[in-house]
C-alpha positions as a Markdown table, in Angstrom:
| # | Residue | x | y | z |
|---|---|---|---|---|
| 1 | Unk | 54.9 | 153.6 | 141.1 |
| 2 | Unk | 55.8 | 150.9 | 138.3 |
| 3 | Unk | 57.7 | 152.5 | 135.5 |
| 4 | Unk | 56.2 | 152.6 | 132.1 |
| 5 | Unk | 57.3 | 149.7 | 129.9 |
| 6 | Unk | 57.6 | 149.2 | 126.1 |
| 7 | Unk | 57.9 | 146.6 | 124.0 |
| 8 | Unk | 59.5 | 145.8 | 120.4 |
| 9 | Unk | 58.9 | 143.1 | 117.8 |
| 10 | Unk | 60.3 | 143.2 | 114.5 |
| 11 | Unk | 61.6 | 141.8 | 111.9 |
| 12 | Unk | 64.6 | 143.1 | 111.9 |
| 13 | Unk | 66.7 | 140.5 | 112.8 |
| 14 | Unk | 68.9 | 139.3 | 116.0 |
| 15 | Unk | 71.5 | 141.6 | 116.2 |
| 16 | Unk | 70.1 | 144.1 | 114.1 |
| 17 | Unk | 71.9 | 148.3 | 114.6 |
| 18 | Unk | 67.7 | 149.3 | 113.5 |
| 19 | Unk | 66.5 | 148.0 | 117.0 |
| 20 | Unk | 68.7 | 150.2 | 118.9 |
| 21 | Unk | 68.3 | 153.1 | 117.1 |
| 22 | Unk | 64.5 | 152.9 | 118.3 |
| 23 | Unk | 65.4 | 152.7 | 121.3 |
| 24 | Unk | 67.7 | 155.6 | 121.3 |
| 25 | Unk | 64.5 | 157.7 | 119.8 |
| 26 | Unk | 62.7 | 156.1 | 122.8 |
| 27 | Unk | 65.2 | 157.2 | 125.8 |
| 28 | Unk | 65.8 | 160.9 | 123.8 |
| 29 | Unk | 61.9 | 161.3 | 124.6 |
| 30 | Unk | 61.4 | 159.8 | 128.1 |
| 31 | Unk | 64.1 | 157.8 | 129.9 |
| 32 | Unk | 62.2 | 156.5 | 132.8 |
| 33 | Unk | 61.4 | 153.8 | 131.0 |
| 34 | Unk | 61.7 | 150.1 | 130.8 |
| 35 | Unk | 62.3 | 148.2 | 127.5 |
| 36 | Unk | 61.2 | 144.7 | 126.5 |
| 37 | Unk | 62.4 | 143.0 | 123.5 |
| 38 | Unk | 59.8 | 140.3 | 122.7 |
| 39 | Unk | 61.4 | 139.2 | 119.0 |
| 40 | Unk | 63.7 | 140.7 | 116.4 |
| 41 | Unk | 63.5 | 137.2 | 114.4 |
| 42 | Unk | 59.7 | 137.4 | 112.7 |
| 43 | Unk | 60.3 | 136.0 | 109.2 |
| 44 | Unk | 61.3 | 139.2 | 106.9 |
| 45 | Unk | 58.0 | 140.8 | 105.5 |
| 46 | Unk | 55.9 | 137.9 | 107.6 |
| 47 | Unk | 52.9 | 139.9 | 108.6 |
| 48 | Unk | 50.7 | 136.8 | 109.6 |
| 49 | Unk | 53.9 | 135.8 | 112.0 |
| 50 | Unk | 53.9 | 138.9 | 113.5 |
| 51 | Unk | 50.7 | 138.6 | 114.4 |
| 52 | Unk | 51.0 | 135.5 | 116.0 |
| 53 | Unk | 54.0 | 136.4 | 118.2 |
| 54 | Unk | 51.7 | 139.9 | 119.4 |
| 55 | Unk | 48.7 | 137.8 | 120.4 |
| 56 | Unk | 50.7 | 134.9 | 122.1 |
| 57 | Unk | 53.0 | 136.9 | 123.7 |
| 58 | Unk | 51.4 | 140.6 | 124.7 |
| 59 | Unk | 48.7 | 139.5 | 126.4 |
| 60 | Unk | 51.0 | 138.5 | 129.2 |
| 61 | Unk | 52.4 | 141.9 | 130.1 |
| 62 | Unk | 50.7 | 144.4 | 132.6 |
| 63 | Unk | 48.3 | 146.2 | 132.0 |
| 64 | Unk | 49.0 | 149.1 | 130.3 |
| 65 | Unk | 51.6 | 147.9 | 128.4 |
| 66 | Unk | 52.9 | 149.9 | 125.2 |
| 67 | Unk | 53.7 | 147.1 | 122.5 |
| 68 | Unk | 55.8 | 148.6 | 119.5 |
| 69 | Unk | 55.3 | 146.3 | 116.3 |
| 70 | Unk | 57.3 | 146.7 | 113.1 |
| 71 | Unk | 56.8 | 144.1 | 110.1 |
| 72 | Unk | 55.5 | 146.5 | 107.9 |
| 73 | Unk | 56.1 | 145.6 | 104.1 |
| 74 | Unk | 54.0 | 148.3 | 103.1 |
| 75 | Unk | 56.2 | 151.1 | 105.0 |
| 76 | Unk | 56.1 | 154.4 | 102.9 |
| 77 | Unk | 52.8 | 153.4 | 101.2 |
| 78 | Unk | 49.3 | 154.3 | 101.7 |
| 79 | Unk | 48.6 | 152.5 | 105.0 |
| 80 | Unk | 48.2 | 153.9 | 107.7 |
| 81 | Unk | 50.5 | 153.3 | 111.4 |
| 82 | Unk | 47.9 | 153.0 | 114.4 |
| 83 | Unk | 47.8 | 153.3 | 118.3 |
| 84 | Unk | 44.7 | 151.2 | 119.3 |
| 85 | Unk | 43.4 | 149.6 | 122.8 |
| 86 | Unk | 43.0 | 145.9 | 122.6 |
| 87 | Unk | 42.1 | 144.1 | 125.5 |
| 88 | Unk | 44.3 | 145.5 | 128.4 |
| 89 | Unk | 47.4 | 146.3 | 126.1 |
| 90 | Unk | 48.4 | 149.7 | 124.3 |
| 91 | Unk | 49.5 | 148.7 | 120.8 |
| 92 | Unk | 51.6 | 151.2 | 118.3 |
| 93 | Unk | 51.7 | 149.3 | 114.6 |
| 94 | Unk | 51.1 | 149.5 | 110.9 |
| 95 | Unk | 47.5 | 148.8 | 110.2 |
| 96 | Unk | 48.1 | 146.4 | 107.8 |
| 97 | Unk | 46.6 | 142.9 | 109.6 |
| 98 | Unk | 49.3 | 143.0 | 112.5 |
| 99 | Unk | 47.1 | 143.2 | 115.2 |
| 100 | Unk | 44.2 | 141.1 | 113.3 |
| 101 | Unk | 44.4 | 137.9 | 115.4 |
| 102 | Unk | 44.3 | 140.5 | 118.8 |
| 103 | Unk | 41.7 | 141.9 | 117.7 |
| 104 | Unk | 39.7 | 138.1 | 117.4 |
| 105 | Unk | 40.3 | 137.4 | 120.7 |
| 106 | Unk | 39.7 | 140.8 | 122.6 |
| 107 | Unk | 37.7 | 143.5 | 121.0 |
| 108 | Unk | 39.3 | 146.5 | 120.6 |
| 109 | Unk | 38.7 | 150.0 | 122.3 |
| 110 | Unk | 40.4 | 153.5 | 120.9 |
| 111 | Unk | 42.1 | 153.5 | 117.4 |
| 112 | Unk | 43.5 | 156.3 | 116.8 |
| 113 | Unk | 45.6 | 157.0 | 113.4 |
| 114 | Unk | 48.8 | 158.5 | 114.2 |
| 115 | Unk | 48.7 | 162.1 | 111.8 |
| 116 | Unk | 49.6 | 164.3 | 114.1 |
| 117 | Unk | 53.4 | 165.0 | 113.1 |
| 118 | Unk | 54.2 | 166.7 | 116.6 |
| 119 | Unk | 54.5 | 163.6 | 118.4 |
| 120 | Unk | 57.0 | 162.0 | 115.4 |
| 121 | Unk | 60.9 | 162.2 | 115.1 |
| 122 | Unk | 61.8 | 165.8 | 112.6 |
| 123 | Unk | 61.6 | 165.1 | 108.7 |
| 124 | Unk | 60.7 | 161.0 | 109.3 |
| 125 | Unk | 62.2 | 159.0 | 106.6 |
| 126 | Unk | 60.0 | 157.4 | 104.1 |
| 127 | Unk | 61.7 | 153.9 | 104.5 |
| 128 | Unk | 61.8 | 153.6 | 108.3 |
| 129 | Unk | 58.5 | 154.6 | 110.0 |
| 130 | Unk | 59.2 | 152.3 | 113.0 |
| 131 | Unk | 62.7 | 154.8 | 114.9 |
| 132 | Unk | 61.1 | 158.2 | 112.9 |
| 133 | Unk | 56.7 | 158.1 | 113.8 |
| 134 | Unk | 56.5 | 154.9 | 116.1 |
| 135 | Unk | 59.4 | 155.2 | 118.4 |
| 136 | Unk | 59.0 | 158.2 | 119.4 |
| 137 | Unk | 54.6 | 158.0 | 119.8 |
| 138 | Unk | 55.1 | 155.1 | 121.9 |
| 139 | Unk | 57.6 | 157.3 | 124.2 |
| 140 | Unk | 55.2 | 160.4 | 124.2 |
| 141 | Unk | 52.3 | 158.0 | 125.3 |
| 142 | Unk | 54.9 | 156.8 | 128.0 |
| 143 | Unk | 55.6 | 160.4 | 129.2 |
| 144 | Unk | 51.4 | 160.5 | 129.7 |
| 145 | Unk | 50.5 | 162.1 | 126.6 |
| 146 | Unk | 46.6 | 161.3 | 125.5 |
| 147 | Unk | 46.5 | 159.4 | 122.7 |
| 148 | Unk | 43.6 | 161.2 | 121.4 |
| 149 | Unk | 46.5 | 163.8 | 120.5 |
| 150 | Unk | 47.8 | 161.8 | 118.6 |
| 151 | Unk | 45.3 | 161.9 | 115.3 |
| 152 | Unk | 41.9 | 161.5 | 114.7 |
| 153 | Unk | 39.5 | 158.0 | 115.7 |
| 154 | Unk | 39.0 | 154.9 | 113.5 |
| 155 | Unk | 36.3 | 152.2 | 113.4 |
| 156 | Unk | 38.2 | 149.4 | 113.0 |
| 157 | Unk | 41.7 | 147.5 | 112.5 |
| 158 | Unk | 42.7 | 146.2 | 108.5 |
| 159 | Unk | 42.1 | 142.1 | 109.5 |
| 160 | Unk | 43.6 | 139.0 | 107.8 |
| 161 | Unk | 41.8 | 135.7 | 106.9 |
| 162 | Unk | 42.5 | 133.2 | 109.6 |
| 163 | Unk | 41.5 | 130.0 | 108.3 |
| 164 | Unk | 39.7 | 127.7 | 110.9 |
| 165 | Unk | 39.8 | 124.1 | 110.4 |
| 166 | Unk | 37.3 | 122.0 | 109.3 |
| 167 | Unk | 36.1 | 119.7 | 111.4 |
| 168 | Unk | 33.6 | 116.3 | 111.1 |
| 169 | Unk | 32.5 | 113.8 | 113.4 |
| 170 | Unk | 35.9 | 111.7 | 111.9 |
| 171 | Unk | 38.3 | 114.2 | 111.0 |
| 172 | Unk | 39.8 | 117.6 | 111.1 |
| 173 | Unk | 41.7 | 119.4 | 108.3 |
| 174 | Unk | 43.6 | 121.9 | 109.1 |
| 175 | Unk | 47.1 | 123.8 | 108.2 |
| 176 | Unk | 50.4 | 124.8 | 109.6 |
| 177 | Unk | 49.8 | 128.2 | 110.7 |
| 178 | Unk | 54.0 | 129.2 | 111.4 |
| 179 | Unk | 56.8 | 127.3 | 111.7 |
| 180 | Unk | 59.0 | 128.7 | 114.7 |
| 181 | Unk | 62.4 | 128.9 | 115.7 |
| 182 | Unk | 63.1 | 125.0 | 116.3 |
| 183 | Unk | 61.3 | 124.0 | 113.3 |
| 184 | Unk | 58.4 | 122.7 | 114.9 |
| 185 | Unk | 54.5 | 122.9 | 112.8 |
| 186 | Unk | 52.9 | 125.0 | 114.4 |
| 187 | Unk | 48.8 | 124.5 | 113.2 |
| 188 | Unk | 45.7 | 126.1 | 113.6 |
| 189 | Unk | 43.9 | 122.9 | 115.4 |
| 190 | Unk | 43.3 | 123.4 | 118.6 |
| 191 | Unk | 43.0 | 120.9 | 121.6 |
| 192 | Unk | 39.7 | 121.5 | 121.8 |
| 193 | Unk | 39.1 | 120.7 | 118.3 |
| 194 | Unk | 40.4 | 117.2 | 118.5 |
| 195 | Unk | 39.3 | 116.3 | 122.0 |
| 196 | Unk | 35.7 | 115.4 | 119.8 |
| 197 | Unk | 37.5 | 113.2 | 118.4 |
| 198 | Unk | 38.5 | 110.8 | 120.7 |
| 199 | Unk | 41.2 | 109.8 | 123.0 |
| 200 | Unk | 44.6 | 111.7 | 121.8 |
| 201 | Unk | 46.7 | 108.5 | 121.4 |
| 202 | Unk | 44.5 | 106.6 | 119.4 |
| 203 | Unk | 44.5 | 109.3 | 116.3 |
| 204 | Unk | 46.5 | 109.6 | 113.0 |
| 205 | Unk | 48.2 | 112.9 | 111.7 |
| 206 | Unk | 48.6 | 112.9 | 108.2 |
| 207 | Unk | 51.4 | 116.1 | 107.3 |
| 208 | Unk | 51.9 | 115.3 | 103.6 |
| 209 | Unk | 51.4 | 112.5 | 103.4 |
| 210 | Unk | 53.5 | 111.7 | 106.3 |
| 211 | Unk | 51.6 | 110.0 | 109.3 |
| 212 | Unk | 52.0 | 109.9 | 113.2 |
| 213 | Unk | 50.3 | 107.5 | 115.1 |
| 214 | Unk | 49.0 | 109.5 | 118.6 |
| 215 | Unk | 49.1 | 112.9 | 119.7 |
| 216 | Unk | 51.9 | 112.7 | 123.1 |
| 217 | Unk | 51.9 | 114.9 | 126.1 |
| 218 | Unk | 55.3 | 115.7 | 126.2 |
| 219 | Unk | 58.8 | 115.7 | 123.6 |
| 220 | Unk | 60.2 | 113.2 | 126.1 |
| 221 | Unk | 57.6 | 111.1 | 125.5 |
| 222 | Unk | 59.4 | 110.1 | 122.2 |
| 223 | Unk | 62.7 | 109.1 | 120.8 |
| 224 | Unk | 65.1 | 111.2 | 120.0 |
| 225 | Unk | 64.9 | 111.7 | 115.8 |
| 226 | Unk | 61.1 | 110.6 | 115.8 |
| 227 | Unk | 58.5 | 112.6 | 114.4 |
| 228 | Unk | 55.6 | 113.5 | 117.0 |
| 229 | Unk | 52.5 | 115.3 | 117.5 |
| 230 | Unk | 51.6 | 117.2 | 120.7 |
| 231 | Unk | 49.9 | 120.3 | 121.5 |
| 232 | Unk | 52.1 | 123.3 | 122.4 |
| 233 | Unk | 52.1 | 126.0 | 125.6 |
| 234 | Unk | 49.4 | 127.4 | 123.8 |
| 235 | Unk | 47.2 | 124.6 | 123.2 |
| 236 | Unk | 47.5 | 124.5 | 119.6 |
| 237 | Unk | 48.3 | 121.0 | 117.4 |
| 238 | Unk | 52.2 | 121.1 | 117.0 |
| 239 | Unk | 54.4 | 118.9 | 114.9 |
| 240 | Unk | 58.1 | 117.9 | 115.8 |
| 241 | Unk | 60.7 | 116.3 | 115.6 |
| 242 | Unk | 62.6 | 115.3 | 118.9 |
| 243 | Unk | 66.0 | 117.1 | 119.0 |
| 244 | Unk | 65.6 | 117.8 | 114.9 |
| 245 | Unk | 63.7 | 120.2 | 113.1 |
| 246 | Unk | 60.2 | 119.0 | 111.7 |
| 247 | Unk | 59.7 | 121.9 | 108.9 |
| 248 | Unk | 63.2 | 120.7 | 107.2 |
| 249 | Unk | 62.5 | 116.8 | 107.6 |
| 250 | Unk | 58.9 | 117.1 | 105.9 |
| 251 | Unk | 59.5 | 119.7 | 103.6 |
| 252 | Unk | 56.7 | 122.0 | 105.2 |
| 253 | Unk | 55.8 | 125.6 | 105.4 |
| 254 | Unk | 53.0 | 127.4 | 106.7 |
| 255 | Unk | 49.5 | 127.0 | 104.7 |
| 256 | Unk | 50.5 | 123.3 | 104.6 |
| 257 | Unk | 47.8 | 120.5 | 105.4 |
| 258 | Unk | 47.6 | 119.0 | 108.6 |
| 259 | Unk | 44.5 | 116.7 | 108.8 |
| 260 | Unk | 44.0 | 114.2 | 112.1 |
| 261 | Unk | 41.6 | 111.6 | 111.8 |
| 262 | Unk | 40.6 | 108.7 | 113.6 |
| 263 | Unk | 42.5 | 105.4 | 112.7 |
């Protein structure tokens, strides 16, 4: 039988001593466990990033999955730290829009908020809810622990606004949702959006005032140095710049405008 497997995304940064000491909560409670690192690196504070990273990434993991999530500005306040069934995943987070783009593509089953301070570390500190309440859940659930144990039912999941583009029979105007690790634009048009529009090489981009002529299928499809549109892994409009970084040649940061249109 398959151990249990974790994972942990935070924004704690590569490197950081904050990651292992969750996992050191985690082994205290049940070592016959696998952990997963998905990302340390989400921007400090950068909820909406976060959120991107859980619902590119999680989905890919077995089912059953126990996905740890700390970017959690709010930590000591009034919100409140959640386990919740979304699609095939187990989730342990802050309910504070982390899991809001999950929850648009799967609809969720049990939330549960997490009150029942059995099942947390002794005397949790007030400034680091992610070693001291969600470590140490996410390992009881691992042992096999219900998580109806764990505190009483909710209805629903805080969500953020996720801006959609908006699209005519000429155009789409959209925005860079996150820029990642290389620099690259990452937007909220989809391939399907601009496949209406025509035939991908024949469109302009238009990223402040910047334009790129054609949407290509691949980075090597360019120069090195050139600026270039193409849809990433997850088929969402990207902007790049070959071997460079995009976001620090244009100047551009997420809730940018990105509009293609035909030339």
């Amino acid at each position: 039988m398959p151990r249990p497997l974790i994972t942990l995304t935070t924004d704690f940064g590569i490197g950081s001593p904050y990651v292992a000491q969750m996992k050191g909560v985690v082994l205290s409670i049940c070592r016959e466990v696998d952990l997963v690192d998905i990302t340390h690196a989400v921007s400090p504070q950068n909820i909406r990033e976060g959120a991107i990273v859980l619902a590119d990434a999680t989905p890919r993991f077995p089912p059953g999955t126990i996905h740890v999530a700390v970017v959690d500005p709010g930590v000591g306040m009034s919100r409140q730290i959640v386990y919740a069934e979304i699609g095939s995943q187990r989730y342990v987070a802050p309910d504070n829009g982390l899991l809001s783009l999950l929850v648009r593509q799967y609809r969720p089953g049990l939330i549960v908020a997490l009150e029942n301070g059995n099942y947390w570390a002794p005397k949790p500190s007030q400034t680091f809810h992610g070693r001291d309440i969600m470590a140490p859940v996410a390992a009881h659930l691992a042992s096999g622990r219900d998580p109806v144990e764990l505190g009483p039912r909710l209805a629903s999941l805080v969500a953020l606004d996720w801006p959609e583009p908006r699209k005519s029979t000429s155009r789409i105007d959209g925005q860079v949702l996150v820029v990642d690790s290389f620099g690259n634009l990452i937007t909220n048009i989809r391939r399907e959006d601009v496949a209406a529009l025509g035939e991908p090489r024949s469109l302009t981009i238009d990223c402040s005032g910047r334009l790129i002529r054609g949407i290509v299928p691949t980075y090597g499809a360019a120069l090195p140095g050139e600026i270039v549109a193409l849809f990433d892994s997850q088929g969402r409009l990207e902007i790049a710049k070959v071997g460079g970084n995009a976001a620090a040649e244009l100047l551009m940061r997420a809730g940018e405008a990105v509009t293609v249109m035909q030339s």
